[in-house]
C-alpha positions in Angstrom: 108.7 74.5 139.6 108.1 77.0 142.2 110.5 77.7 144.8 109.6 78.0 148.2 112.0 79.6 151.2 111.8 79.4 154.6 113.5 81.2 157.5 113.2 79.6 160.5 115.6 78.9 163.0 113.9 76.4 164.9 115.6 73.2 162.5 112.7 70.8 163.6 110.1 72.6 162.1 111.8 74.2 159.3 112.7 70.4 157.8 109.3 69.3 159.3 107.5 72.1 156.8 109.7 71.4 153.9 109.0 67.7 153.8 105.8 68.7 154.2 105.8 71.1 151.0 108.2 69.1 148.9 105.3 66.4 148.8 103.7 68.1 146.7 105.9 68.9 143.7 107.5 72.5 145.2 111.0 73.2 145.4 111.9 74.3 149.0 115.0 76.0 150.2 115.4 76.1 153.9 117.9 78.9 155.0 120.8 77.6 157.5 123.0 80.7 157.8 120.8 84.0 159.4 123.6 86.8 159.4 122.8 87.7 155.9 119.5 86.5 154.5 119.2 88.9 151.4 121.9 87.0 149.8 120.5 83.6 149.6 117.3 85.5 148.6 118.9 86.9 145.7 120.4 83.6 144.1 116.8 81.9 144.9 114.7 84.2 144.0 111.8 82.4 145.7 108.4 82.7 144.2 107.2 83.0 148.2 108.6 83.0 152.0 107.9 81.7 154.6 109.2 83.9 157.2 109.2 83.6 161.4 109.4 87.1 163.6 112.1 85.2 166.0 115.5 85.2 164.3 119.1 85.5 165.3 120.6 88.8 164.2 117.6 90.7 163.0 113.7 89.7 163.2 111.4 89.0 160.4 110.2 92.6 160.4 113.5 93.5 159.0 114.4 90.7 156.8 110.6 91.7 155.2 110.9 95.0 155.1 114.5 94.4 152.7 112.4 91.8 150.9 110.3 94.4 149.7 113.1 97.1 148.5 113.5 94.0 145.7 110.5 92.1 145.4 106.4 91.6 145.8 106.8 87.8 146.0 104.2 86.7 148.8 105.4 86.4 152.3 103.6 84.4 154.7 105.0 85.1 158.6 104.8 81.6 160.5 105.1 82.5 164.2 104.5 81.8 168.1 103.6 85.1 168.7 99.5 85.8 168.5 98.9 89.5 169.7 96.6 91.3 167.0 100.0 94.1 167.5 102.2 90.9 165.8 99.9 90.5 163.2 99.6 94.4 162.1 103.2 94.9 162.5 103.6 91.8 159.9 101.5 93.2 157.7 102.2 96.7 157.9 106.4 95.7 157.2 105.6 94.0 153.9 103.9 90.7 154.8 100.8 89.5 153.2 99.7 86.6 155.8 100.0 85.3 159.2 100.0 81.8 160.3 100.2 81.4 164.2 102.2 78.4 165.8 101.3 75.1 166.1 99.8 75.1 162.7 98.6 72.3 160.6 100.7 72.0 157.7 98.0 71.5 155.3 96.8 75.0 156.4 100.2 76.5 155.3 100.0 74.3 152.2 96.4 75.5 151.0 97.6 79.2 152.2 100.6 79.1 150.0 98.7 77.5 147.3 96.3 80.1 147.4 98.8 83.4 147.3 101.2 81.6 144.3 97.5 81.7 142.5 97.0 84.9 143.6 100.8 86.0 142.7 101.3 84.2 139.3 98.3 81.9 138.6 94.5 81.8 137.7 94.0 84.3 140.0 96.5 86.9 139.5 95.5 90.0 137.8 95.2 89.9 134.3 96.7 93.1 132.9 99.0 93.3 130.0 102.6 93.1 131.5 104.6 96.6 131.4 107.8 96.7 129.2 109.9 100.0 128.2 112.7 99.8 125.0 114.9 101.9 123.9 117.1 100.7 120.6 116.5 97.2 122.0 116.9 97.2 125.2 114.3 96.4 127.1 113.2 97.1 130.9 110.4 94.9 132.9 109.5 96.4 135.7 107.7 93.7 137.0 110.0 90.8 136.7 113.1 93.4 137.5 114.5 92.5 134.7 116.6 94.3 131.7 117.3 92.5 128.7 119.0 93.0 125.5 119.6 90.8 122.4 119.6 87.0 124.7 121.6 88.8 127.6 119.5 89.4 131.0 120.7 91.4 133.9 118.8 90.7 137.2 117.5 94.3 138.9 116.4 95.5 142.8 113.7 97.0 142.8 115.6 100.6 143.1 117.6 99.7 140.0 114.5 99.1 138.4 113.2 102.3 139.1 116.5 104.0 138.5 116.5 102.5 134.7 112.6 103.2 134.2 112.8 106.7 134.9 116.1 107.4 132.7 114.2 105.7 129.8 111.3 107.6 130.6 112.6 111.0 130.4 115.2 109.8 127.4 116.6 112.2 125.7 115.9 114.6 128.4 117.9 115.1 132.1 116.6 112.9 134.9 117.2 115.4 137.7 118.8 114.0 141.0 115.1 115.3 142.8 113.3 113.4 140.2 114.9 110.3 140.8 115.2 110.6 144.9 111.5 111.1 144.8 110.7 107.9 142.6 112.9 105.7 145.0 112.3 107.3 148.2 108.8 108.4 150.0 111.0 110.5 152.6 114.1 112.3 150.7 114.9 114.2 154.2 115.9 111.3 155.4 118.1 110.2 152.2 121.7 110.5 152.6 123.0 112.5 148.8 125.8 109.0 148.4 122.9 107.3 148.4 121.6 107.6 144.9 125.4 107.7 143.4 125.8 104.0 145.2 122.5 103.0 143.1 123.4 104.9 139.8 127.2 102.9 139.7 125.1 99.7 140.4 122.9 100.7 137.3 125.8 101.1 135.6 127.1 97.5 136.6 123.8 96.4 135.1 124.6 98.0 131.8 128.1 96.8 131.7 126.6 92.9 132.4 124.9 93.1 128.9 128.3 94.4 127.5 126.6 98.4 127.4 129.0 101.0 128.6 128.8 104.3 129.5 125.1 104.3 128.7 124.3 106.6 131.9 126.0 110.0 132.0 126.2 112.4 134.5 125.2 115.7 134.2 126.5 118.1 136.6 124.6 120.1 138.8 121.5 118.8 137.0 121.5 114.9 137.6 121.5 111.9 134.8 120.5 110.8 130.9 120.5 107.6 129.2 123.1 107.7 126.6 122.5 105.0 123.5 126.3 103.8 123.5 124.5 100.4 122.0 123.8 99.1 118.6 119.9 98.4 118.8 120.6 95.4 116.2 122.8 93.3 118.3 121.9 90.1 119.3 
C-alpha cells in the first residue's frame, strides 16, 4: 500500500485531504508535531508528500530542501500562496508540483496518482536498477539501502553516497576531497567535522548488519573499505 504524508498545519484540511485519499485504498499519515519533521519522515518513509509553504518553525522550502538530502520521493506543495515567485521557489527547493488553495480534492488525487506512476509505476523509467557488492554485501543506491545475508540497514542519501564511493574505489584510498566532492556541490562551504559526522554514521550502518571495522581511516589521505566480513554469511 502506498503511504502518503502530509504537512499541514491547518487540522481541517489536513483530515479533510486524508479522508479524501484514504478512500481510495492509500495509507495516509498526517503529521501533528512540526518542530521536527525529518523524524517522522524517516520511520514513514512516504512514497510522496504533500507539503504546505506555511508551517510553524521552519517553511516547506526547508522541510523540502532536507527531504531531498534523503530521498527523490515526489512532493507535491499544497498552498494559499499563488505568485509564479512561490511556485519557482517550490520547485527550485526540491518540489515537483504545485497545487494552489482551495483545491478540488480529486485534482490532488489524480495529481498524486499521476507522480506515484511516474515515481514507481507504469510510467516510471524503465532502466535496470543499480546494485554494487562486495563479498556479499550489497549497496542500492536507489532504494538507500545496504543489505547483507537477510539483514537491511536503511541509508540517507549522503550515507549512500559515502558507501558507493568506498566500494567503488575498493581496494584503493577514497581521499577526503573525493568524497566531499561526491556529497557536496560547494566544499568551501563544508565544515572538515562534517564528513567524520557522516563517516561514524556509515559506520553505524555497518555495525547494524553485525560488520565492524569495515571502514578505516587512513591518515592524511582519507578512507578504504576493509572486508572484516565473511561474504558467506547469511
Amino acid at each position: 500500500m502506498d503511504r502518503i504524508m502530509i504537512v499541514e498545519d491547518d487540522i481541517k484540511i489536513a483530515n479533510h485531504l486524508s479522508a479524501y485519499i484514504e478512500k481510495y485504498g492509500y495509507e495516509v499519515i498526517v503529521v501533528k508535531e512540526f518542530e521536527n519533521i525529518m523524524d517522522l519522515f524517516r520511520n514513514v518513509r512516504p512514497h510522496l508528500l504533500l507539503l504546505d509553504i506555511n508551517l510553524p518553525s521552519y517553511d516547506g522550502y526547508y522541510w523540502c530542501r532536507q527531504v531531498r538530502k534523503e530521498s527523490i520521493c515526489p512532493v507535491i506543495f499544497i498552498s494559499a500562496r499563488t505568485g509564479d515567485m512561490d511556485q519557482v521557489m517550490a520547485l527550485e527547493n526540491g518540489g515537483d508540483d504545485f497545487i494552489t488553495k482551495p483545491f478540488h480534492p480529486d485534482i490532488v488525487m489524480a495529481k498524486i496518482r499521476s507522480h506515484l506512476r511516474r515515481a514507481y509505476g507504469e510510467y516510471a523509467a524503465k532502466f535496470e536498477e543499480r546494485m554494487l557488492i562486495q563479498n556479499g554485501l550489497s549497496l542500492y543506491p536507489e532504494r538507500l539501502e545496504l543489505r547483507f545475508g537477510k539483514k537491511v540497514a536503511q541509508l540517507t542519501k549522503k550515507e549512500s553516497d559515502i558507501i558507493e564511493r568506498l566500494l567503488e574505489r575498493y581496494p584503493r584510498v577514497a581521499g577526503r576531497q573525493d568524497l566531499l566532492e561526491k556529497l557536496w556541490d560547494d566544499q568551501a562551504y563544508v565544515d572538515e567535522n562534517t564528513l567524520n559526522v557522516n563517516i561514524t554514521r556509515v559506520r553505524k550502518k555497518f555495525s547494524e548488519l553485525g560488520i565492524e571495522d569495515a571502514v578505516e581511516t587512513v591518515r592524511g589521505a582519507g578512507y578504504r573499505l576493509r572486508i572484516t566480513w565473511n561474504g558467506e554469511e547469511r
